[in-house]
C-alpha positions in Angstrom: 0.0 0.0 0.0 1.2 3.3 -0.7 -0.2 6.4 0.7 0.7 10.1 -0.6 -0.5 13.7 1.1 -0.2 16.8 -0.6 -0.7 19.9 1.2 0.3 22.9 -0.3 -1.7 26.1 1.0 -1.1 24.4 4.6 -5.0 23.9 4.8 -6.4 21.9 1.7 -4.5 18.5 2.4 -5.2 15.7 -0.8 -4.6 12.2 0.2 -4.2 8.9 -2.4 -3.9 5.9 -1.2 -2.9 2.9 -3.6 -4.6 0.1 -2.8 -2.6 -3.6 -3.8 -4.1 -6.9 -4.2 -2.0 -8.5 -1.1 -3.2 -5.7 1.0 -6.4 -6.8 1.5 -6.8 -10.9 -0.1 -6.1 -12.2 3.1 -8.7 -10.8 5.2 -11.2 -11.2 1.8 -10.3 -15.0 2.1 -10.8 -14.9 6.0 -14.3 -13.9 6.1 -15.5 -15.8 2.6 -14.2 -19.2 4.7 -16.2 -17.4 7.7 -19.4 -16.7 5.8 -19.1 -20.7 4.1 -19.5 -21.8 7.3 -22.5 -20.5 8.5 -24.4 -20.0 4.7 -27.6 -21.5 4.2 -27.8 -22.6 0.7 -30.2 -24.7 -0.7 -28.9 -28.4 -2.0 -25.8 -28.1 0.1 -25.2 -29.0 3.8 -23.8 -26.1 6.0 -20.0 -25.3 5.9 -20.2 -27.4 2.3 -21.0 -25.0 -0.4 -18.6 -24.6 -2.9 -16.4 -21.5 -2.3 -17.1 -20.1 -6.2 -20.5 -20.2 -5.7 -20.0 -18.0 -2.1 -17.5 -15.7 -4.4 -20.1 -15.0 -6.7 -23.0 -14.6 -4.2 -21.2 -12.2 -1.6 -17.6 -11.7 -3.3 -17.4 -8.5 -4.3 -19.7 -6.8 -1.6 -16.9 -8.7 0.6 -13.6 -7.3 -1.1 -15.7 -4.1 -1.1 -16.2 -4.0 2.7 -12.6 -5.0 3.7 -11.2 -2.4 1.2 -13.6 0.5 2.8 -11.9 -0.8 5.9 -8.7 -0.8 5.5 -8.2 2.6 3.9 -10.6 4.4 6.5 -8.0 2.5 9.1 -4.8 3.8 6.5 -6.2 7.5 6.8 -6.4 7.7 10.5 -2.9 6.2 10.9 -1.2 8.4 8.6 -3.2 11.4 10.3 -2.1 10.0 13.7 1.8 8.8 12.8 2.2 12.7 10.8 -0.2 14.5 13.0 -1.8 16.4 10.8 -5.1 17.7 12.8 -7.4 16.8 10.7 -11.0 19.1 10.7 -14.4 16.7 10.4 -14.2 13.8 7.8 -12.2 12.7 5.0 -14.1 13.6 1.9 -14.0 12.0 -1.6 -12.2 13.9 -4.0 -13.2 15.3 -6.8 -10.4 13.9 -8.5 -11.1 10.6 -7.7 -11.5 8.7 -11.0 -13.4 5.5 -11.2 -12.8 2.1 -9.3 -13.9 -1.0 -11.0 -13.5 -3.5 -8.0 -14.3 -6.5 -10.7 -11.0 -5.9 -12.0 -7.8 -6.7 -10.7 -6.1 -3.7 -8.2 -4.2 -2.0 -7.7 -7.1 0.4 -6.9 -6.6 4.1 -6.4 -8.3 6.2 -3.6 -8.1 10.4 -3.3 -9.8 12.3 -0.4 -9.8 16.0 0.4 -8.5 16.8 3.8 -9.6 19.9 5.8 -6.3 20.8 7.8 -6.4 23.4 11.0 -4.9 26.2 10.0 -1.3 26.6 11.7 -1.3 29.6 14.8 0.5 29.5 18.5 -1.7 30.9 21.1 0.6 31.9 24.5 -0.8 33.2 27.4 1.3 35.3 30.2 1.5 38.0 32.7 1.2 40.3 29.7 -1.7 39.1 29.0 -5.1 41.1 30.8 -8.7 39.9 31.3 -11.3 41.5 33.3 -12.9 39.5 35.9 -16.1 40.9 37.2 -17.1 40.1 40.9 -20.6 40.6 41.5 -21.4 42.8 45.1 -23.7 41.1 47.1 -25.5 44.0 49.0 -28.3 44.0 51.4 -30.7 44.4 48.6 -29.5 40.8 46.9 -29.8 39.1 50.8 -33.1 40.6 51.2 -34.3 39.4 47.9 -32.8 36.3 49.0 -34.2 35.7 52.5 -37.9 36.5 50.9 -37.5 33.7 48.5 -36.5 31.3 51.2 -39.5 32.8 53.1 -41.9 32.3 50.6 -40.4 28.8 50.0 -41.2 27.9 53.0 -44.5 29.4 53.7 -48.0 27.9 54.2 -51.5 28.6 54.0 -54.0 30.0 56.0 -57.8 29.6 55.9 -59.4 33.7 55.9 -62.8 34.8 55.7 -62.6 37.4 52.6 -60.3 37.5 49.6 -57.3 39.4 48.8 -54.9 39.8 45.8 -53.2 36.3 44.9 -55.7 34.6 47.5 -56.6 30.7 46.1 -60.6 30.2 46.0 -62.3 27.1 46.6 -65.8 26.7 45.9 -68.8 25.4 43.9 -69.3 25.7 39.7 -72.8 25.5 38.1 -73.7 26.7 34.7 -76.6 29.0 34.1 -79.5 28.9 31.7 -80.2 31.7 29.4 -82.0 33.1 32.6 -79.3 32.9 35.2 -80.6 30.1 36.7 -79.3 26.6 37.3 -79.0 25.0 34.4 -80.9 20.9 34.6 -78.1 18.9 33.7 -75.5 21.4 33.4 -71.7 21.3 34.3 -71.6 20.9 37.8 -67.9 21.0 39.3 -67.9 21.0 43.2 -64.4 22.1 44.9 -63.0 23.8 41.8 -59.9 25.5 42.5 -59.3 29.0 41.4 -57.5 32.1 41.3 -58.6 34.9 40.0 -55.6 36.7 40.0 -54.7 34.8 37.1 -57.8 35.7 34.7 -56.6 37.6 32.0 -59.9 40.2 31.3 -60.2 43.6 33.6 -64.2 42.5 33.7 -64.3 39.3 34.5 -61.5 40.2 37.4 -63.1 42.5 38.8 -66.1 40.5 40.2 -63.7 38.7 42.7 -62.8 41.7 44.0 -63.7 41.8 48.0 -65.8 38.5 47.6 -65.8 36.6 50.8 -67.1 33.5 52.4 -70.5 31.8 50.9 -70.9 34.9 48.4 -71.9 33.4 45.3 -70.2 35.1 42.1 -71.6 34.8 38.4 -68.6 34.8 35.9 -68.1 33.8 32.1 -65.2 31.4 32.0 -65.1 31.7 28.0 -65.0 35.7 28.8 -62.4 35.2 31.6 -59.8 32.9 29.5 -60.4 34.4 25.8 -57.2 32.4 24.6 -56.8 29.4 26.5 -59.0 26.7 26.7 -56.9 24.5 28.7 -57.3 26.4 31.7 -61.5 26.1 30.8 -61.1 22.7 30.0 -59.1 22.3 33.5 -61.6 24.4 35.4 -64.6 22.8 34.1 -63.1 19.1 34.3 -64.2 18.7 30.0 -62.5 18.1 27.3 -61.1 20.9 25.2 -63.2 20.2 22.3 -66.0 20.3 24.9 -65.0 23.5 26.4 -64.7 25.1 23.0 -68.6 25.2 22.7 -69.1 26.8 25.8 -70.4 30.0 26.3 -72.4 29.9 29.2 -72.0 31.6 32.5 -71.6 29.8 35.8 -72.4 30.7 39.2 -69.7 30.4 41.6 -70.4 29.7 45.5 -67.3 30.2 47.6 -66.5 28.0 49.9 -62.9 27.6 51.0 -60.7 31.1 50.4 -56.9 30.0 51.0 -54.4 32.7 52.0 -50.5 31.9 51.2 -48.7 33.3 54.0 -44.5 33.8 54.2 -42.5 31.5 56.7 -41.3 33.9 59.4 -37.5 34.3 59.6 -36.4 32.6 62.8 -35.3 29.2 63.8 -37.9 27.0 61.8 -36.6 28.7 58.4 -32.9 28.6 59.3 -33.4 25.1 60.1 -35.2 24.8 56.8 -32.6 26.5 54.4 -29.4 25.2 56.6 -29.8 22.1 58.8 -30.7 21.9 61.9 -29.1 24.4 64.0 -26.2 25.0 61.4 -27.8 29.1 62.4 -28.4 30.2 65.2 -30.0 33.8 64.5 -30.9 35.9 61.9 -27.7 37.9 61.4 -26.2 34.6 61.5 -28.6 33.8 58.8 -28.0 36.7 56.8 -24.3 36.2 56.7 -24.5 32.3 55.8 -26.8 33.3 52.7 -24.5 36.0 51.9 -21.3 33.4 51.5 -24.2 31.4 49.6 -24.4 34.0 47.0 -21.4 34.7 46.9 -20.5 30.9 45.9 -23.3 31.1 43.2 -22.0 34.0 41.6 -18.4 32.3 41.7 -19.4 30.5 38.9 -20.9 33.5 37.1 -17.5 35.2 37.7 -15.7 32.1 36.2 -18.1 32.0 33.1 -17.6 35.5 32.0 -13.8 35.1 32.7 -13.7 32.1 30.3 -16.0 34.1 27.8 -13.5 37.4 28.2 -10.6 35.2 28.0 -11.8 33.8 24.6 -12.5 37.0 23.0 -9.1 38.2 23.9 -7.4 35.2 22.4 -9.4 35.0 19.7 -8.0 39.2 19.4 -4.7 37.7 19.6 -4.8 35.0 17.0 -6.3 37.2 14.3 -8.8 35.9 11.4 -7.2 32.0 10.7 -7.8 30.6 7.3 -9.7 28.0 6.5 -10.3 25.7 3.6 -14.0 27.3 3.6 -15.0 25.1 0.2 -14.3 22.2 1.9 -15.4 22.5 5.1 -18.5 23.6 3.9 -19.4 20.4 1.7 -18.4 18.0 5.2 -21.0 20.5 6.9 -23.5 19.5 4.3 -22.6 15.7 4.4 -23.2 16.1 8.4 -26.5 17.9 7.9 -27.9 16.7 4.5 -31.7 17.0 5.5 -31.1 20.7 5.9 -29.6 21.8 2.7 -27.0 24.8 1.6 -29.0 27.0 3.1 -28.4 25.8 6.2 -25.0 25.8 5.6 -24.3 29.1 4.4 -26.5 30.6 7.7 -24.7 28.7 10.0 -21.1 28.5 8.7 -19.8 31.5 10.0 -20.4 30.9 13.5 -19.5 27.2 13.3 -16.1 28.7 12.4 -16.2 31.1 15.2 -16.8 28.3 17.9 -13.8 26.1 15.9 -11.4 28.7 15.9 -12.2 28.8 20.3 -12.3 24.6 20.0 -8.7 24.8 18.4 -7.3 27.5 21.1 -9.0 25.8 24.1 -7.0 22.6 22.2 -3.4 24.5 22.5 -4.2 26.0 26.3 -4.8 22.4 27.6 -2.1 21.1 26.3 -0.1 23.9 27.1 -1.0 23.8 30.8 -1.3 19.9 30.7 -4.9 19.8 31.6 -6.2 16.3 31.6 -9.6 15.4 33.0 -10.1 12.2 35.0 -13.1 10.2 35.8 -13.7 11.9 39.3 -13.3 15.6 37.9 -16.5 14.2 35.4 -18.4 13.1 38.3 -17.5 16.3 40.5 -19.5 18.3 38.0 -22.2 16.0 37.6 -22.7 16.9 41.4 -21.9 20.5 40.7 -25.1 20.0 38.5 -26.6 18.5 40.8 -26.2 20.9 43.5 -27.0 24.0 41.6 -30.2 21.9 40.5 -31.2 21.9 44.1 -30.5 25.2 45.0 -32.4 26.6 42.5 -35.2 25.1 45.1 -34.0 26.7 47.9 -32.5 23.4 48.5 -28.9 24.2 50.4 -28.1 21.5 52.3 -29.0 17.9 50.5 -27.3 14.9 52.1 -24.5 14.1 50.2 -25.9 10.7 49.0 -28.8 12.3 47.1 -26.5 14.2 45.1 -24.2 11.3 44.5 -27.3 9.7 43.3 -28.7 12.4 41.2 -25.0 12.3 39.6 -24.5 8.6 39.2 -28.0 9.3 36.8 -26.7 12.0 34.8 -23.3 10.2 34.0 -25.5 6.9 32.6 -26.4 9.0 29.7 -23.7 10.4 27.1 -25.2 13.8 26.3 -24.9 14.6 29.6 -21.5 13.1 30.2 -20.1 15.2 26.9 -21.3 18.0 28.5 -20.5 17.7 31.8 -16.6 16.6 30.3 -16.2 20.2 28.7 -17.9 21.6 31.8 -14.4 20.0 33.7 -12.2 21.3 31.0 -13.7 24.4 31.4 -13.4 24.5 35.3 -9.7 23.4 34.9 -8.9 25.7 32.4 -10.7 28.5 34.1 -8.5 28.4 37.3 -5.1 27.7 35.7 -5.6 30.3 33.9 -6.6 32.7 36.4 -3.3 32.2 37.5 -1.7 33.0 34.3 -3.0 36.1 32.8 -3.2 39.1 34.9 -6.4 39.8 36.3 -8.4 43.2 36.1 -10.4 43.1 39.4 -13.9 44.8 38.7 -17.1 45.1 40.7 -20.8 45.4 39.1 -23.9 44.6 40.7 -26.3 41.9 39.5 -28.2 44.1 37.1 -24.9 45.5 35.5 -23.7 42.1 35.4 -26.8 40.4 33.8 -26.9 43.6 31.3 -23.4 42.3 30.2 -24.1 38.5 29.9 -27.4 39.8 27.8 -25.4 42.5 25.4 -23.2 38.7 24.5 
């Protein structure tokens, strides 16, 4: 076998690869003999069919299969052995001529190789990135310490209704009249809150209701747009509760008031353990650090994101073998078409260019990720998952759990592998560069994040 590479703008790489008979007979031979053995062939007892008649049954698909084989395996090793960093797949060239496989080899094979373009990406002292912490003030804690409260609040039974109150109470539709409908929907205990109704009109008639005061509403009126919250209400179908126009009378019977949790032991308990807090400025300065650790990883984010632009700065517009590129984008996406690939090209080479940086930077800083560092953000996940509920202070083996789950399936194990990289790289690198301490509160910093 002989195997050539051309490569002469540094970026379009053409590979031909010359195919002889004694490079693949063996293996052709091998799996004939194999496939003998097991055919099923009319006439002839198994494992005794004459070998011509298996060559001209399966033969050529054979040769065919072991030749596709052994020059996809000839590509990779030449890539590997002359590291050439080869971008997507090897495509067939356009200057491949004909192979007639009925013939005798040796056979010819040409394929188009995308190259990365050539750059060196160092990082120093020299080098400045801004790294935004965000102030936690009193206003962020308080915000804070009323979602906890509300978390754990509860409701109370009250005699008259308020703003964001939960109603409980009797349905019955009406006749032309306003009376009782014979036979009509009839829904006893049905849940509602008017808050929620969309129309001024319909509101309104909630307003100050109390106790066993019977209200007459329009339920098509109050939810114009949304029949599943008629259909819900009404306990029909939606094609049912399409057709209905009717009003309803409804008598109150239950008016549910949610109430905060007070801040004081039960809550601290709640949000920390059991007496991890002892009082509320104790409280105040535990969710502080809290915050502080969420917004850790907000800081590190928009480092990594800074970082990138100013390497990308650095490394200047790279060439690429655009052409080819974008025919292996086609051949990845083929139900989509050109048009997909012209839309989406330029930013696919935008997130290379980062892929191929991030590449150096690892390597350069010999970053290597290990089972556990995979399974340390899969709890990471997990544990931001959980404070998003409020939920600070989960046992240890519920998130171990939650993670062993996540790392079963591969789209999340990708992930959660350039989620370690990123971690890795993030604070090797904070070590590096010099950083440019700034401060910006939560808006200011969410105004950035937005504006990227």
């Amino acid at each position: 076998m002989k195997v050539t590479f051309e490569n002469p703008d540094k970026v379009n790489g053409l590979m031909t690869i010359t195919v002889e008979e004694a490079d693949f007979k063996e293996n052709v031979e091998k799996t004939l003999k194999n496939y003998r053995k097991k055919a099923n062939v009319p006439g002839f007892r198994p494992g005794q069919v004459p070998m011509g008649l298996i060559k001209r049954q399966v033969g050529t698909s054979v040769k065919v299969d072991e030749i596709n084989k052994l020059v996809g395996q000839e590509i990779y090793k030449y890539v590997q052995e002359n590291k050439i960093q080869m971008l997507g797949e090897p495509m067939p060239s356009e200057k491949q001529q004909p192979v007639d496989v009925e013939k005798d080899a040796p056979y010819t094979f040409v394929f188009d190789i995308a190259v990365a373009p050539e750059f060196e990406i160092k990082l120093s002292g020299h080098d400045k990135v801004d790294y935004y912490t965000i102030k936690v003030d009193d206003k962020l804690i308080d915000q804070q310490v009323d979602m906890y409260a509300s978390r754990g609040g509860h409701y109370d039974k009250v005699d008259s209704y308020q703003e964001n109150d939960m109603l409980k109470g009797d349905l019955r539709e009406l006749d032309a009249e306003g009376n009782t409908k014979a036979e009509g929907i009839t829904v006893e205990g049905a849940v509602m809150l008017p808050n929620y109704i969309k129309v001024d009109d319909q509101k309104k008639l909630f307003d100050g209701c109390k106790l066993g005061d019977i209200i007459t509403f329009n339920p098509k009126k109050a939810y114009p747009e949304n029949l599943g919250e008629i259909s819900s209400l009404l306990k029909v179908s939606r094609e049912e509760a399409e057709n209905i126009d009717a009003d309803f009378s409804y008598q109150i019977t239950e008016i549910s008031r949610y109430v905060k949790a007070d801040v004081n032991q039960d809550l601290f308990d709640q949000v920390f353990g059991k007496d991890a807090v002892k009082d509320e400025k104790e409280f105040r300065e535990r969710v502080a650090d809290t915050l502080k650790a969420q917004f850790a990883v907000d800081s590190d984010f928009k480092f990594i994101q800074d970082l990138r632009a100013h390497c990308e700065k650095k490394v200047g517009e790279l060439t690429y073998p655009d052409a080819l590129l974008k025919r292996i984008m086609l051949n990845n996406n083929k139900d989509k078409g050109e048009d997909f690939v012209e839309k989406n090209y330029e930013m696919s080479i935008k997130e290379l260019t980062w892929h191929l940086i991030k590449e150096q930077l690892v390597a350069a800083n010999n970053i290597k990720v290990e089972d556990a560092d995979v399974k340390e953000a899969a709890k990471e996940a997990a544990r931001a998952q959980f404070a998003q509920y409020g939920m600070n202070n989960v046992p240890d083996e519920y998130l171990e759990n939650y993670a062993q789950d996540m790392l079963k399936k591969k789209e999340y194990v990708d992930n959660l592998v350039d989620r370690s990289i990123d971690r890795k790289l993030t604070e090797v690198l904070k070590n590096v560069v010099k950083l440019n301490p700034k401060e910006a509160t939560l808006d200011e910093f969410n105004k950035m994040m937005e504006a990227k």
